[in-house]
Structures are given as structure tokens and as C-alpha cells.
C-alpha positions, 0 to 999 in steps of 0.5 A: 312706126317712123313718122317722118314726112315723105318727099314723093316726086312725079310728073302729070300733064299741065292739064291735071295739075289742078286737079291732082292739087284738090285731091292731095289737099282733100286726101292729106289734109293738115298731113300735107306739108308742101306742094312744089310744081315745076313746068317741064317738057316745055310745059305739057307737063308738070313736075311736082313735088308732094311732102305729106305724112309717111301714112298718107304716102299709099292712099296719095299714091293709089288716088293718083293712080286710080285717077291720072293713069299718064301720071309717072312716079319718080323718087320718093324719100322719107326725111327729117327735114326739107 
């Protein structure tokens, strides 16, 4: 089983930045490595950029959807390293 942390990639209105922050927090706990956010579409959106553990990488993705049904997925990539 590869370990390596994963880099998932998606963009989420400005409004629920927040709250996609608390549940990753509270889903990835320590598996969490980094939360980068970039404003985009001159600010009604969020670009984020989300390190956890490769394990953590389904459940974030169903909470996400399950929860911010506007959110779009982009690029996922497992690393060594970032």
C-alpha cells in the first residue's frame, strides 16, 4: 500500500471556503499536510489545493460531495515530495 500523500486540486465558491477548510481539518486531522487557497475568477471562486494522506483522499472527496455539490475536482497527484 503507497502512502505517499496525494495533492487534490479543486475550485469551490468564496462562500464555502470556510467551511470546506473545517471539514477537511476535521475528516484528515494530522493526515493533513497542507491547505493552499488561491482566489480565481476574480474572486467568486477559490482554487484550493489540499495535501493529505493517500487514505484520506476518498472520504475528503465524498464529504465534498456530498456537501458542496458547486465544487469542481481537478488534478489529483500522489507525491513523495511538494
Amino acid at each position: 500500500m503507497n502512502h505517499f500523500p496525494c495533492v487534490m486540486t479543486l475550485k469551490v465558491d468564496t462562500a464555502s471556503v470556510t467551511q470546506l477548510r473545517r471539514m477537511v481539518t476535521r475528516i484528515c486531522g494530522d493526515s493533513l499536510e497542507f491547505i493552499r487557497i488561491e482566489i480565481c475568477e476574480h474572486g467568486a471562486r477559490m482554487k484550493v489545493w489540499l495535501c493529505v494522506g493517500a487514505t484520506m483522499v476518498a472520504p475528503v472527496m465524498d464529504a465534498v460531495m456530498q456537501s458542496l455539490p458547486g465544487a469542481e475536482f481537478g488534478r489529483f497527484t500522489q507525491t513523495s515530495h511538494y
